[in-house]
ZASETOR-563103 format. One line per field, with one value per residue (C-alpha): residue number from 1; z negated, y, x; residue in one letter. Coordinates in steps of 0.2 Angstrom, whole numbers, plus 5000, padded with zeros to 4 digits. Layout:
residues N
num: c(NUM:...)
up: c(Z:...)
north: c(Y:...)
east: c(X:...)
residu: c(A:...)
end
This chain:
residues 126
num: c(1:2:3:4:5:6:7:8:9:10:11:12:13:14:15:16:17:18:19:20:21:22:23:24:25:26:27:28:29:30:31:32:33:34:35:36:37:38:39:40:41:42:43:44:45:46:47:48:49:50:51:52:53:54:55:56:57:58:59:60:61:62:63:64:65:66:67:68:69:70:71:72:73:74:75:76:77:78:79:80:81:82:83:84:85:86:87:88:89:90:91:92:93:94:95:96:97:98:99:100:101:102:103:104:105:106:107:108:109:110:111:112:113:114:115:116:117:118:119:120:121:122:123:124:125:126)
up: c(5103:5104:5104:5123:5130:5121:5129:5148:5145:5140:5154:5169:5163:5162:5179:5186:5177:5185:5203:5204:5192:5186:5183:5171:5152:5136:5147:5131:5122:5140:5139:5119:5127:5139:5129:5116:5130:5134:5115:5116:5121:5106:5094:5088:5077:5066:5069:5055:5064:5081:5077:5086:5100:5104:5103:5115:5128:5126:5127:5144:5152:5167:5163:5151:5166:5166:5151:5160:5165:5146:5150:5164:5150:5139:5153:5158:5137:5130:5114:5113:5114:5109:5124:5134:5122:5123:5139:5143:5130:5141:5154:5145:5142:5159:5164:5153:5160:5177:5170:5162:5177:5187:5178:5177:5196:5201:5219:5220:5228:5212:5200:5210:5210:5191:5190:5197:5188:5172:5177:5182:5165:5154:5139:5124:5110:5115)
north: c(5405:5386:5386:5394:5379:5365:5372:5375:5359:5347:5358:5353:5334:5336:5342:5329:5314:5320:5321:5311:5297:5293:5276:5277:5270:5281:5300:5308:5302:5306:5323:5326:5319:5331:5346:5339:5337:5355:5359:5350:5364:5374:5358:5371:5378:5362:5351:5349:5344:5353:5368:5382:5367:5366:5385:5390:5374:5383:5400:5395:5379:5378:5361:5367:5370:5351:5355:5361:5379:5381:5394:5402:5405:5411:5425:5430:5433:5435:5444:5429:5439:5432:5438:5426:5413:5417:5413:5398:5391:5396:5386:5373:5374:5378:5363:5350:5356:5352:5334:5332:5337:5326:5311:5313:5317:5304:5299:5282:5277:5284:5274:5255:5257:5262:5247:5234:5242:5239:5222:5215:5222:5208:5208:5212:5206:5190)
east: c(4444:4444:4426:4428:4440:4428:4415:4423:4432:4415:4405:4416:4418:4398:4398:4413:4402:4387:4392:4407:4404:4387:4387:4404:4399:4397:4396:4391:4408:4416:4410:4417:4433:4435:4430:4444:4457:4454:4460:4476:4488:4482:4486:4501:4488:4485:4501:4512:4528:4535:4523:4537:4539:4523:4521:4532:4525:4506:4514:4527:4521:4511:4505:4493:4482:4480:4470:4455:4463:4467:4481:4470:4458:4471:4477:4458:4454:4470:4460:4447:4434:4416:4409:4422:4417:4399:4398:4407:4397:4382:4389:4391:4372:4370:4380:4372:4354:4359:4366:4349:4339:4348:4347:4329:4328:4340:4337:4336:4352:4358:4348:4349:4368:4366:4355:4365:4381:4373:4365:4379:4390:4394:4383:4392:4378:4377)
residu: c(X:X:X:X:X:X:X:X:X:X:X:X:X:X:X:X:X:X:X:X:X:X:X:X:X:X:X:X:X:X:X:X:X:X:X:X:X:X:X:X:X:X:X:X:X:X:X:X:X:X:X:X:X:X:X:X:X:X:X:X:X:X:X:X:X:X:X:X:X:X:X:X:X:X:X:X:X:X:X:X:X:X:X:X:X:X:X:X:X:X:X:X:X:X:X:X:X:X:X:X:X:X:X:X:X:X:X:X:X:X:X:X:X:X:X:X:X:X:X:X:X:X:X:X:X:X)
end
């Protein structure tokens, strides 16, 4: 289900954006991005050129790994179940709670660098 790699593919980029990164700009589109990016080895299903190509590369390849463990995924649930799916999108959940929280709780190391990151941003409105 592609609904399972969105969901494992925004939940980690939630969780790297959080922790690693959580000053960088626009996390919310960030986050899209990355559950996006965890779709791209199944782009076979919707291309209109290369469709057998790009078959065999999801099938065969262990680059699609890159894409957030997409071919992992694809071994551990080869049936895509709902249960699988189900519950990567309660990580996902899970993931953005603990995004939430910390933003809320940020300790204040967090939120002076965050500060002087975005004070010293040039303004684009004027």
């Amino acid at each position: 289900m592609a609904l399972s790699h969105f969901a494992f593919g925004a939940g980690m980029t939630t969780l790297v954006v959080t922790f690693l990164h959580p000053t960088v700009r626009f996390p919310r589109t960030l986050i899209l991005a990355g559950g996006g990016w965890a779709m791209l080895p199944d782009l076979h299903w919707v291309s209109p050129i290369a469709t057998q190509q790009l078959y065999q590369w999801h099938r065969t390849s262990v680059w699609t790994d890159l894409f957030w463990l997409h071919r992992t995924w694809d071994r551990i649930d080869p049936t895509d179940s709902t249960a699988t799916a189900a519950g990567l999108l309660a990580f996902l959940i899970l993931a953005t709670a603990i995004a939430e929280y910390r933003n809320y709780r940020a300790p204040l190391v967090v939120e002076s660098a965050y500060q002087s990151y975005a004070d010293s941003a040039p303004n684009d409105r004027e």
